[in-house]
TIZA-707444 format. One record per residue (C-alpha): residue in one letter; x, y, z. Coordinates in steps of 0.001 Angstrom, whole numbers, plus 500000, padded with zeros to 6 digits. Layout:
// residues N
<r><code>A</code><east>X</east><north>Y</north><up>Z</up></r>
...
//
This chain:
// residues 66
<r><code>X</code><east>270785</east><north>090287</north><up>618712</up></r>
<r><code>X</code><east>272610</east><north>092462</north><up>617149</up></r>
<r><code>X</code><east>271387</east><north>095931</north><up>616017</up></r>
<r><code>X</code><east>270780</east><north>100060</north><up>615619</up></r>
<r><code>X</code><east>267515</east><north>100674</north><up>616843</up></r>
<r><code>X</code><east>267191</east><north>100422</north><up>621127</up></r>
<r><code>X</code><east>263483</east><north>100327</north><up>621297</up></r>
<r><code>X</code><east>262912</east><north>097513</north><up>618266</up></r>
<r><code>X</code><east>266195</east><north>095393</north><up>618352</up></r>
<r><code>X</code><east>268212</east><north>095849</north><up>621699</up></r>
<r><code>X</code><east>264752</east><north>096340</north><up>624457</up></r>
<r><code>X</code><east>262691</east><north>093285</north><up>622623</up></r>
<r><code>X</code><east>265965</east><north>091084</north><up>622816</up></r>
<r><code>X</code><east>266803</east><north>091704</north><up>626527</up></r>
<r><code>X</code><east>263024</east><north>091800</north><up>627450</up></r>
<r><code>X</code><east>263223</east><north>087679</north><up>626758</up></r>
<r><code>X</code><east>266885</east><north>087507</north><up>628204</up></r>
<r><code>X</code><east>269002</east><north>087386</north><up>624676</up></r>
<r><code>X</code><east>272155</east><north>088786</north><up>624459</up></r>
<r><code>X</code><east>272137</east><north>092354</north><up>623000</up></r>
<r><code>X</code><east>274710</east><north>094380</north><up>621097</up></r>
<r><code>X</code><east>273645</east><north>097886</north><up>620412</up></r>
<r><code>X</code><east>275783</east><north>099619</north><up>617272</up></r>
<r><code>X</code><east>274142</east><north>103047</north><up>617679</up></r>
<r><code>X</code><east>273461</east><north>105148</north><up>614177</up></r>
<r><code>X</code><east>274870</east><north>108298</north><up>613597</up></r>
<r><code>X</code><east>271484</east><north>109987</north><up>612909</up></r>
<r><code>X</code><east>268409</east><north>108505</north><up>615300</up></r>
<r><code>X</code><east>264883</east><north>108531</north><up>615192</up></r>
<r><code>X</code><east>263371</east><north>110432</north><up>617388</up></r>
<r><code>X</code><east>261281</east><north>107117</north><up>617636</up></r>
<r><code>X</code><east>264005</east><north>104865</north><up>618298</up></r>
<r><code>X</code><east>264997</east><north>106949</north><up>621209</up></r>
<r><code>X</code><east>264344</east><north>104843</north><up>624882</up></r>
<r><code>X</code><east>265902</east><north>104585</north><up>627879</up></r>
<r><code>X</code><east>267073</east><north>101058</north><up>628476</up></r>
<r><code>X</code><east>266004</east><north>101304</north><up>632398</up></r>
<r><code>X</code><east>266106</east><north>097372</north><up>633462</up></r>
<r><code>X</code><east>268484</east><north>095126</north><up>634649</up></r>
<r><code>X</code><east>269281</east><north>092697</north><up>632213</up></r>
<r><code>X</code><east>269109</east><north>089424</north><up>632381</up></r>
<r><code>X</code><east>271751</east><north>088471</north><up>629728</up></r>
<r><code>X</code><east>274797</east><north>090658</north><up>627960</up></r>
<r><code>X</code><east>274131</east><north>094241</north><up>626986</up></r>
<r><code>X</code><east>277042</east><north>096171</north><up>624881</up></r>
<r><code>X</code><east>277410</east><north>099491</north><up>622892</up></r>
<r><code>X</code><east>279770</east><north>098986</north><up>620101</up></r>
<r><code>X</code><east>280706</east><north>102271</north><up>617963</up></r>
<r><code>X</code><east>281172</east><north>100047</north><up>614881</up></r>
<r><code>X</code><east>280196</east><north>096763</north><up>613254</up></r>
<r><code>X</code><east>283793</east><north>095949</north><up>612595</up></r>
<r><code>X</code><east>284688</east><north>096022</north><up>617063</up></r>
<r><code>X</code><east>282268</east><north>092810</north><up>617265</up></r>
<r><code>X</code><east>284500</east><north>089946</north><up>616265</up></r>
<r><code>X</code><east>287059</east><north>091561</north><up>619426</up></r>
<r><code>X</code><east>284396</east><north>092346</north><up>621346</up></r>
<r><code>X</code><east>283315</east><north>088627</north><up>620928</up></r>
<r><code>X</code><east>286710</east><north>086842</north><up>621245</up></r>
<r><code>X</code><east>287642</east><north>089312</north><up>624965</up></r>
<r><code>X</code><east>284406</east><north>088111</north><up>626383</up></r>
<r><code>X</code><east>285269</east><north>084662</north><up>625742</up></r>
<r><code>X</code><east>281908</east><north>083818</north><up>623229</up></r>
<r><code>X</code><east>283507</east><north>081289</north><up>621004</up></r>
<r><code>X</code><east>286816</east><north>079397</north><up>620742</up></r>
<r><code>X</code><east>289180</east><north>079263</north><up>617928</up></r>
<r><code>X</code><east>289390</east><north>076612</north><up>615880</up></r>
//
């Protein structure tokens, strides 16, 4: 899962042990504001931008060139 919101993309996802990428928004909801207080049971990042993923991906070893 990848996505903005911590309480409605990143908690659900790690809740049923899916790997998580958080890409926070510049403004937040005051809604959308949780502490992420568990121990996850699968990968949990905090990327500043969209564009770090495909790194982000290839140093953590999720997929093999072609």
């Amino acid at each position: 899962m990848i996505g903005n919101s911590l309480k409605t993309d990143i908690k659900p996802a790690l809740d049923l042990g899916i790997n998580a990428v958080h890409i926070p928004s510049e403004i937040e909801w005051s809604y959308n504001i949780v502490d992420i207080d568990m121990e996850p049971c699968s990968t949990f990042a905090e990327l500043t931008s969209l564009q770090h993923l495909p790194d982000y991906l290839r140093e953590h070893h999720f997929y093999k060139a072609i």
